[in-house]
C-alpha positions as YAML, in Angstrom:
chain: A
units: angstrom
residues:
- id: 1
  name: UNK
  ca: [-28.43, -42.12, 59.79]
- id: 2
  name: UNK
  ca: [-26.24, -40.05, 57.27]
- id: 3
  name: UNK
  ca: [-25.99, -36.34, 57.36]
- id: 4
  name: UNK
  ca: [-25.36, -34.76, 53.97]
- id: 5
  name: UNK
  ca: [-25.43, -31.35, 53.03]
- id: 6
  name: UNK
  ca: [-26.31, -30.52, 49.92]
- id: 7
  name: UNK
  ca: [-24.83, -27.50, 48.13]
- id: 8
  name: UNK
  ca: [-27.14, -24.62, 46.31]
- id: 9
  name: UNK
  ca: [-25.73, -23.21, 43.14]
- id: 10
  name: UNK
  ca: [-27.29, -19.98, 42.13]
- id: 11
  name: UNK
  ca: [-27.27, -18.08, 39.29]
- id: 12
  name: UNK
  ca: [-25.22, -15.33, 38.65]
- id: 13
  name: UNK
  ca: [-27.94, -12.51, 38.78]
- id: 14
  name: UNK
  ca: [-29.25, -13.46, 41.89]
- id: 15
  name: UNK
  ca: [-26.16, -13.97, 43.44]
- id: 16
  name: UNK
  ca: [-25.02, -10.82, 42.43]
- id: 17
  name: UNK
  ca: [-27.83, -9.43, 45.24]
- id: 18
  name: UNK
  ca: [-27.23, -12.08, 47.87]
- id: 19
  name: UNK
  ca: [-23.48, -11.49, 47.69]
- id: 20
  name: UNK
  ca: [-23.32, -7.57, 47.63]
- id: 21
  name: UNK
  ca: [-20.92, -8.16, 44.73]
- id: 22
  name: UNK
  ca: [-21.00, -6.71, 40.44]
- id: 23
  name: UNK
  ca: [-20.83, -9.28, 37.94]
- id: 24
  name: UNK
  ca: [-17.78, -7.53, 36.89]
- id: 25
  name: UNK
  ca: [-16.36, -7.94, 40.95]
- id: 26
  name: UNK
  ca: [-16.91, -11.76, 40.83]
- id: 27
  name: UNK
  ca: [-15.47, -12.49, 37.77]
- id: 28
  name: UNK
  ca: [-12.41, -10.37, 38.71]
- id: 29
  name: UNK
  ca: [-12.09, -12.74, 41.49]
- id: 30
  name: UNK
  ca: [-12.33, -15.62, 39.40]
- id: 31
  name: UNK
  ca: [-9.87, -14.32, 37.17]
- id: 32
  name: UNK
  ca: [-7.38, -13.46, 39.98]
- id: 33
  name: UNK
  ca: [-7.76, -17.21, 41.86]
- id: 34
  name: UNK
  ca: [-9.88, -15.72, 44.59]
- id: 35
  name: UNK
  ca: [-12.78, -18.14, 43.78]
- id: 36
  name: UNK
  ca: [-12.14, -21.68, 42.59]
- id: 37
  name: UNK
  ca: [-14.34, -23.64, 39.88]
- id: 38
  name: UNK
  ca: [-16.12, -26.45, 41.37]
- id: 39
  name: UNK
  ca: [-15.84, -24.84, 44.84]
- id: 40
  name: UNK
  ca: [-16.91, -21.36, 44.39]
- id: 41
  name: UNK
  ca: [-18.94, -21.50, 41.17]
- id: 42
  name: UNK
  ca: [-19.81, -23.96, 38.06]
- id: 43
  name: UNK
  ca: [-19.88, -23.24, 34.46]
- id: 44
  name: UNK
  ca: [-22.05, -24.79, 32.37]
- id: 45
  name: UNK
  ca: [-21.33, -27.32, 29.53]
- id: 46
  name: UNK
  ca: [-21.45, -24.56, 27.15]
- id: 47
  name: UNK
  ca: [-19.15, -21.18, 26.10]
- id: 48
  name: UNK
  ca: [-22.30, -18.73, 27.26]
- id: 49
  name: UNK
  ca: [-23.60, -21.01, 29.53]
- id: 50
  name: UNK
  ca: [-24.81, -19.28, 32.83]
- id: 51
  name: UNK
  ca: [-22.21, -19.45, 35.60]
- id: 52
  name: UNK
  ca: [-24.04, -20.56, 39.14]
- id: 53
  name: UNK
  ca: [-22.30, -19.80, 42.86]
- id: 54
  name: UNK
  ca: [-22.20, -21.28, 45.72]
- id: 55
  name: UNK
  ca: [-22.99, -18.14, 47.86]
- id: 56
  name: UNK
  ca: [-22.13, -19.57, 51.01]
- id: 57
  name: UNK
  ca: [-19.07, -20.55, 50.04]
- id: 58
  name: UNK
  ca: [-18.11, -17.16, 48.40]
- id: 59
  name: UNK
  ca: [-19.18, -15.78, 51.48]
- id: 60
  name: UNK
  ca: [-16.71, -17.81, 53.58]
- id: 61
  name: UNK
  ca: [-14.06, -16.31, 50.99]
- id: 62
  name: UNK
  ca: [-14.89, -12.84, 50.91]
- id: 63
  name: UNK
  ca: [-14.41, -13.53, 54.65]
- id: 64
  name: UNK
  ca: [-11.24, -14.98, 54.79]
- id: 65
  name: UNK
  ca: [-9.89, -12.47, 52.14]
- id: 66
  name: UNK
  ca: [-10.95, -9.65, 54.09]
- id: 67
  name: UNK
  ca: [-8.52, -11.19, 57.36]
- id: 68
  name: UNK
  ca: [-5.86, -11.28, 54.49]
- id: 69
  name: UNK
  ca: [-3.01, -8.85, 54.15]
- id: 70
  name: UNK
  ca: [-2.82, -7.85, 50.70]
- id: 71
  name: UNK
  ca: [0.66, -9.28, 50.04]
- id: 72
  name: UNK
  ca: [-0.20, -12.94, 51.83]
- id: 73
  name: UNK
  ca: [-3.58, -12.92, 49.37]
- id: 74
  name: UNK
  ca: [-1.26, -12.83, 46.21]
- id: 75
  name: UNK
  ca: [0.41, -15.32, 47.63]
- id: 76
  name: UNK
  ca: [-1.41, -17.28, 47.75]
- id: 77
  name: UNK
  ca: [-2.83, -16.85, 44.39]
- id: 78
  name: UNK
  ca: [0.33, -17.47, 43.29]
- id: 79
  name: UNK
  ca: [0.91, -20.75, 45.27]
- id: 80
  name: UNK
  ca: [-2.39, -22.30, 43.32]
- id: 81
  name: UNK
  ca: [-1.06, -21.38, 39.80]
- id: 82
  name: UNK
  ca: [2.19, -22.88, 40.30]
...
């Protein structure tokens, strides 16, 4: 027998109260490589489609970040863009 685990993707307003987090916060995060598409949230097909997160996920980031000095975090950032 198989084991899968099967991820939940949850819109943005309710993940906005599960993750402690503003709208604004997340997409900060998004914008700064903190949280990757596919991994950390999904757009949808369209422009103003709603975004959904995987809030466990983001909440194994916010974790990691948090152990992160400042200066290793934007390095890192920087590592994924290049």
């Amino acid at each position: 027998m198989q084991l899968t685990t099967s991820r939940v993707w949850t819109p943005t307003p309710l993940a906005v109260q599960l993750l402690g987090r503003s709208r604004q916060s997340l997409m900060r995060l998004v914008e700064q490589g903190h949280l990757s598409a596919g991994k950390h949230y999904v757009r949808g097909p369209h422009k103003n489609s709603t975004i959904t997160w995987d809030v466990a996920a983001c909440t194994q980031r916010f974790a990691e970040l948090a152990r992160m000095p400042a200066s290793v975090a934007k390095k890192e950032v920087q590592r994924r863009v290049d």
